[in-house]
C-alpha positions, 0 to 999 in steps of 0.5 A, a space after each residue: 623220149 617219154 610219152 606225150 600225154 594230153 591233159 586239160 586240167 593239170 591242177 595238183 598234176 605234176 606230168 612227167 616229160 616235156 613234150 606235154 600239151 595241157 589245157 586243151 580238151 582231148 575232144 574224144 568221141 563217145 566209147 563205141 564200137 569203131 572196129 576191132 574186138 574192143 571199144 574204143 574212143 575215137 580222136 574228133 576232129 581237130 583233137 591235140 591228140 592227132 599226130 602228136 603221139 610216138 610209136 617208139 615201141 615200133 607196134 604195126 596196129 592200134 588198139 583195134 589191130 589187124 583183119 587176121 585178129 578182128 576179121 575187118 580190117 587193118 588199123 595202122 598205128 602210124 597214119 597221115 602225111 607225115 605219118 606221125 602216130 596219135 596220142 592214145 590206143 585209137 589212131 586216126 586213120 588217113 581214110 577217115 577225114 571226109 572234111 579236111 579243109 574248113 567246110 562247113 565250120 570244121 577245122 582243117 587238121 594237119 595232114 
């Protein structure tokens, strides 16, 4: 299965696979440091991006890795109910949604 990849404007684009979502915004947050050795860009909530990604190449971590190499803690590449892997190298991990179910205008997301 190729890829899914999540892209808002597709003009003059011709995308391999079928799987795609297109014309939605990828509503990523700024390039910061969100744990692990590199910047990263985090998955906002209510991105297209959450949980419809795959892990075919079976990796344990996101970009962020593990506490072994980045000394915090671990960043599973596979997170949520059902456990579904993000599109991207940032992967929402199941602690972070504090507002999950429409409080105060945020969207409930899908785990």
């Amino acid at each position: 299965m190729s890829p899914t990849l999540l892209v808002q404007n597709t003009a003059g684009a011709t995308l391999p696979g079928s799987h795609n979502i297109t014309g939605q915004p990828a509503l990523l947050g700024p390039l910061a440091n969100n744990g692990g050795l590199t910047q990263t860009h985090a998955l906002l909530s209510g991105s297209q991006a959450i949980g419809a990604g795959n892990n075919n190449s079976l990796f344990f971590f996101d970009q962020r890795g593990t506490a072994i190499v980045n000394g915090t803690l671990d960043y599973a590449r596979v997170s949520g109910a059902p456990p579904q892997a993000d599109i991207g190298a940032y992967e929402v991990q199941e602690g972070e949604i504090v507002f999950n179910a429409g409080f105060e205008g945020c969207p409930a997301l899908p785990f």
